[in-house]
VEXDREN-2710 file (C-alpha; in Angstrom, 1 decimal):
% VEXDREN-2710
k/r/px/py/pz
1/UNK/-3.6/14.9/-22.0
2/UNK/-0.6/12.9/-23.5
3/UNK/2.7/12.7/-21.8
4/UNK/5.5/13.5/-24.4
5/UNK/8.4/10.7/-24.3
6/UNK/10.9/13.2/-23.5
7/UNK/9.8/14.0/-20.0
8/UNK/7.5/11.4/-18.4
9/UNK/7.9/12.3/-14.9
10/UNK/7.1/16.0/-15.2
11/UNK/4.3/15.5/-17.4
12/UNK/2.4/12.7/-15.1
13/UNK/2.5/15.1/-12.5
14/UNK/0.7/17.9/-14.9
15/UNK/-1.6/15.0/-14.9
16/UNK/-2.5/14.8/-11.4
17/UNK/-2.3/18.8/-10.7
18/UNK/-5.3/18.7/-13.4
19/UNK/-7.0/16.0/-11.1
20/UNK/-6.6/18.6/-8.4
21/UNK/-3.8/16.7/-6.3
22/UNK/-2.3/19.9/-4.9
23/UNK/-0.3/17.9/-2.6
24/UNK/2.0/16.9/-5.5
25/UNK/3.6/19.6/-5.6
26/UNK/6.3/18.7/-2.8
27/UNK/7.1/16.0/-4.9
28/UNK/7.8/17.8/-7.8
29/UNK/11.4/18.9/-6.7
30/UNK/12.3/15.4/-7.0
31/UNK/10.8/14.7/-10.5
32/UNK/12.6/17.3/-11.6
33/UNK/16.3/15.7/-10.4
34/UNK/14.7/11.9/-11.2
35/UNK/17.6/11.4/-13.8
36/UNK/20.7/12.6/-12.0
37/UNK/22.7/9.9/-10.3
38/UNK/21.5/8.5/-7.0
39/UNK/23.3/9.8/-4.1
40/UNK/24.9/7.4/-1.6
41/UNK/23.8/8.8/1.4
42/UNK/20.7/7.5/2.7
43/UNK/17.7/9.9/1.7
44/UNK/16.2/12.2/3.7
45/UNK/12.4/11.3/5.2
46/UNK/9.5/11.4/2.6
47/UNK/7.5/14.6/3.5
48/UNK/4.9/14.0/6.0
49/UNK/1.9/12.6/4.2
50/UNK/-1.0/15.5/3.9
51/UNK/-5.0/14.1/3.4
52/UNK/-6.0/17.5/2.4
53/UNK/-10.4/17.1/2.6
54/UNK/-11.7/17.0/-1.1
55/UNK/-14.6/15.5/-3.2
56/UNK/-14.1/12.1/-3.4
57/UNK/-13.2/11.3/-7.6
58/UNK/-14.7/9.4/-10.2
59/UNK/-14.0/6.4/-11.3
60/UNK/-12.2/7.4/-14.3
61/UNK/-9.9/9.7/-12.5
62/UNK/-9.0/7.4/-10.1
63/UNK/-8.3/5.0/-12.8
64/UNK/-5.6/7.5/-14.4
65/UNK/-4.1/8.6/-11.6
66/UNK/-3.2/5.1/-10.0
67/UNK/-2.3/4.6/-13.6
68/UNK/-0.3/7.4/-12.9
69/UNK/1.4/6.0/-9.7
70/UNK/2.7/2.5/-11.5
71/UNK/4.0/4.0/-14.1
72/UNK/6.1/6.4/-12.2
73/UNK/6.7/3.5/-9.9
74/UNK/8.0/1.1/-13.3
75/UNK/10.7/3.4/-13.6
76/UNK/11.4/4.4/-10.2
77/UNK/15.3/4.1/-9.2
78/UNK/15.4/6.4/-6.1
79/UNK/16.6/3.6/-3.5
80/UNK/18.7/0.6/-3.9
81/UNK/15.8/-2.0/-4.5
82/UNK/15.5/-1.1/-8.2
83/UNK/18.9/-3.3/-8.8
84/UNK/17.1/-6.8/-7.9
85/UNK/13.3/-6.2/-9.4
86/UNK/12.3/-8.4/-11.7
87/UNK/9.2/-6.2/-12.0
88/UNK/7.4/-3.5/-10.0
89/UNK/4.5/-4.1/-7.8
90/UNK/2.7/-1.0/-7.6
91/UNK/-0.7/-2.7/-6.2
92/UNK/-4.0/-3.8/-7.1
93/UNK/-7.5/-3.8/-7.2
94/UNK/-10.9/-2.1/-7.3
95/UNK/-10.1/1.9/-8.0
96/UNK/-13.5/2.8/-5.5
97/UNK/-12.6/0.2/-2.9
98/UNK/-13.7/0.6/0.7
99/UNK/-11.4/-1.9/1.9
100/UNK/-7.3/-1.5/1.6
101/UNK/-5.0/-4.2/2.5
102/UNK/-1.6/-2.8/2.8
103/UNK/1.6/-5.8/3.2
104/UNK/5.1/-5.1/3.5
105/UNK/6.7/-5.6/0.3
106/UNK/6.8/-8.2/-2.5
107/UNK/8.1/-11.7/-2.4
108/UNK/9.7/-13.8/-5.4
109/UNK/6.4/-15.0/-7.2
110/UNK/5.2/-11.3/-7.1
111/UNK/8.4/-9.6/-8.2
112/UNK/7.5/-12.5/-11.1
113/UNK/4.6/-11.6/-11.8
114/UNK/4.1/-7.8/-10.5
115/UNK/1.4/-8.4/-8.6
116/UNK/0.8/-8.3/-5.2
117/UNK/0.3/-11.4/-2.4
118/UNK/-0.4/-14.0/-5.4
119/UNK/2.1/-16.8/-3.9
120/UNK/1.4/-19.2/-1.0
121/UNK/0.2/-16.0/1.3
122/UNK/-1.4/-14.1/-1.3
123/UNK/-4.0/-17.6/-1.3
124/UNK/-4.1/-17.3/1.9
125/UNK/-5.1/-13.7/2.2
126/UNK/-7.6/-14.1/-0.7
127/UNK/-9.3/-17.3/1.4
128/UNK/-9.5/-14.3/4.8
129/UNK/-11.1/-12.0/2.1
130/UNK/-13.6/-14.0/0.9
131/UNK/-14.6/-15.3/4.6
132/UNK/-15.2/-11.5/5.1
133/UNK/-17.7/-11.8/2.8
134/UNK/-15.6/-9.6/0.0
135/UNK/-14.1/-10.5/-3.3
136/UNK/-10.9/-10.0/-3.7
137/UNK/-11.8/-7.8/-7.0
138/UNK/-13.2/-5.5/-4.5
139/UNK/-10.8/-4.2/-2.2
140/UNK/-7.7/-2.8/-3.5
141/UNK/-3.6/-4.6/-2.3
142/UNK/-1.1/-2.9/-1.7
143/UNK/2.6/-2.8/-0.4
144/UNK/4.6/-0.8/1.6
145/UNK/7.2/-0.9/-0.8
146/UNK/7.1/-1.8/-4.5
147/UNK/10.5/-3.5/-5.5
148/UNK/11.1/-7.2/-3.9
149/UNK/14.0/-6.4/-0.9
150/UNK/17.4/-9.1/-1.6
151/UNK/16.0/-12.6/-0.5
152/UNK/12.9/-11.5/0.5
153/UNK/14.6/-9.7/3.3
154/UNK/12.9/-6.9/6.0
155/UNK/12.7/-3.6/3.8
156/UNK/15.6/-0.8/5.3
157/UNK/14.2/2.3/6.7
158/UNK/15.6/4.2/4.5
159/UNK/13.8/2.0/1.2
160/UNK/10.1/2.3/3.5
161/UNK/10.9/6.1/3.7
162/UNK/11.5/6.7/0.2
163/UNK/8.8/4.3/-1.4
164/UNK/5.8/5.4/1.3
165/UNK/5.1/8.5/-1.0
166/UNK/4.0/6.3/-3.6
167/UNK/1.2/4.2/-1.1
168/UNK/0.0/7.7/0.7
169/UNK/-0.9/8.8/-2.5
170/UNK/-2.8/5.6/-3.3
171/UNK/-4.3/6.0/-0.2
172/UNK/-5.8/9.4/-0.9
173/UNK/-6.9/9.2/-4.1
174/UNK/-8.6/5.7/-2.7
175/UNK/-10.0/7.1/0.3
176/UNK/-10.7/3.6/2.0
177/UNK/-12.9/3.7/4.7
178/UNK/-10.6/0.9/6.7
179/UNK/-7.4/-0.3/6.3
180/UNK/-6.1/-3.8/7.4
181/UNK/-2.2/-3.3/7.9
182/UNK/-0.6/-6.9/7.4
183/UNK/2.2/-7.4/9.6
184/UNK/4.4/-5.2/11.8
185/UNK/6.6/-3.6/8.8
186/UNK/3.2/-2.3/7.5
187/UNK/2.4/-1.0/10.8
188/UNK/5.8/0.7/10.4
189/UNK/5.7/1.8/7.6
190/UNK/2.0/3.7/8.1
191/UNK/2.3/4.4/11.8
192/UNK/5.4/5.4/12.9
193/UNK/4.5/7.1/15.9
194/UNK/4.0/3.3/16.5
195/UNK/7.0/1.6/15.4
196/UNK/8.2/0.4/18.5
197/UNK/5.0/-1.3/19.6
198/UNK/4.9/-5.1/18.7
199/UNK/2.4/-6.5/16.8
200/UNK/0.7/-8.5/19.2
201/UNK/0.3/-5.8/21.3
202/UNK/-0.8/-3.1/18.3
203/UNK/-3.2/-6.4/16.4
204/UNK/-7.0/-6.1/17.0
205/UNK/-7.0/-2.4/18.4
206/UNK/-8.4/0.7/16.0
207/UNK/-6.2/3.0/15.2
208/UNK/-6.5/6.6/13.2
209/UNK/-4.8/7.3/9.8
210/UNK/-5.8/11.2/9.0
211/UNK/-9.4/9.9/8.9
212/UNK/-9.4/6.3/8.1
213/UNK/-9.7/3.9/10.5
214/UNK/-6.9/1.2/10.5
215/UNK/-7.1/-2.0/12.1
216/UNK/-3.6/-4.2/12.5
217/UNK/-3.2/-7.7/12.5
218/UNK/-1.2/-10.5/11.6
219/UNK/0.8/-11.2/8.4
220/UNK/-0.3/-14.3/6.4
221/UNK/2.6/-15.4/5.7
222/UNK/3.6/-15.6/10.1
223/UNK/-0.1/-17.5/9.9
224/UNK/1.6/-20.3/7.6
225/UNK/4.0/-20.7/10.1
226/UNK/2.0/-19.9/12.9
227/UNK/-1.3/-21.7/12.8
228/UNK/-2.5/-20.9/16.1
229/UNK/-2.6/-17.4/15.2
230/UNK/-5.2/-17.6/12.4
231/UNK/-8.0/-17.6/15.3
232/UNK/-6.6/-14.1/16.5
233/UNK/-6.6/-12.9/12.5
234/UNK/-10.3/-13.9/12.4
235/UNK/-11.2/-11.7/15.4
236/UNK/-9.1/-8.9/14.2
237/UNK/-11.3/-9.4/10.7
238/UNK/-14.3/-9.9/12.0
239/UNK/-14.1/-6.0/13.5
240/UNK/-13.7/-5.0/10.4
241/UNK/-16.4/-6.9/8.8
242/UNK/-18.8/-5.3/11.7
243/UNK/-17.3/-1.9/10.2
244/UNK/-18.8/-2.6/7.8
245/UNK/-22.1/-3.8/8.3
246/UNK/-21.4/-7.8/7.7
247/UNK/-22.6/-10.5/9.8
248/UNK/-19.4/-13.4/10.3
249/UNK/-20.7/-16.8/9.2
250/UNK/-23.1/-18.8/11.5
251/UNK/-23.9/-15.7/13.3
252/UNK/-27.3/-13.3/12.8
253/UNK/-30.2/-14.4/10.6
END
């Protein structure tokens, strides 16, 4: 199914209602108004996010619809963070990943590039992916919001609330078995029962995300000014490697 030019929006959507998204239909009141002028008053909360149970989708539909996602997300200029982009980061990675790392939001070398974590933290996360025994090709990035905040500032609550639509539908066409949330804003942003719990008392403790089993932990970019605090991200990871089934190295046979 092509898209015409005249009416992207309306027609991506068509798109995923063929995928069987259901859910997008709560969305679709504000596709429709996507081209009137953006109100001043801060929007309302996103709808509560809804992981209907479904068959989990091929590889090819998962391709288009995250396909889907940035290129609703490339033209996206529903809160004030669209004035300063450089480019969208809509996320990255391997469409049937088990593994999700979700960060706050971008910083100047991603907003460069649009990709996500790919400047002095994004090394750094890579390195703590790699010593889980993944490849970073195999576990999809992501950010709670897609457009780089004014000197890499704290997103506003409003800018979370009206960009999180875009990551819990990530999520479910993803289904991730576990999610690593990197930093309190991310813990925020996907947890807001929990937003007034600090990280270091939320880190290293399971939590539930309709399903999916969440672990919280430190930011890389507080463990480049915080080197102490690498030790406590390796025993937050190394839960998650047990998750899954993976010995840490210099343990087991």
């Amino acid at each position: 199914m092509t898209p015409s030019a005249d009416d992207p929006v309306r027609n991506q959507l068509r798109i995923w209602k063929t995928l069987g998204f259901g859910f997008l239909e709560k969305y679709e009141v504000k596709a429709q108004s996507a081209s009137a002028p953006a109100e001043a008053s801060t929007p309302a909360p996103p709808p509560a996010a809804t992981f209907d149970a479904k068959p989990s989708l091929a590889l090819e539909d998962r391709v288009t619809a995250l396909q889907a996602i940035a290129t609703e997300v490339a033209g996206c200029e529903k809160c004030r963070l669209c004035h300063g982009r450089t480019n969208t980061v809509p996320g990255e990675g391997d469409p049937m990943a088990e593994l999700m790392f979700i960060g706050e939001g971008p910083g100047f070398n991603e907003d460069q590039q649009g990709r996500p974590f790919v400047g002095k933290a994004g090394d750094l996360l890579t390195k703590i992916i790699e010593a889980m025994q993944f490849k970073r090709s195999e576990v999809f990035i992501g950010n709670v919001v897609k457009c780089r905040p004014p000197q890499n500032r704290q997103p506003e609550p409003d800018e979370m609330e009206t960009c999180l639509p875009y990551l819990h539908r990530q999520i479910e066409i993803l289904q991730p078995k576990a999610i690593v949330l990197l930093g309190r804003t991310a813990l925020m942003g996907l947890m807001p029962d929990l937003r007034d719990k600090s990280m270091t008392a939320a880190r290293g403790r399971w939590l539930d995300f309709h399903g999916i089993s969440v672990m919280p932990t430190y930011h890389p970019a507080y463990l480049l000014r915080n080197a102490s605090a690498k030790r406590l991200v390796w025993e937050d990871m190394k839960q998650v490697m047990a998750f899954f089934g993976r010995t840490p190295p210099g343990k087991g046979g």
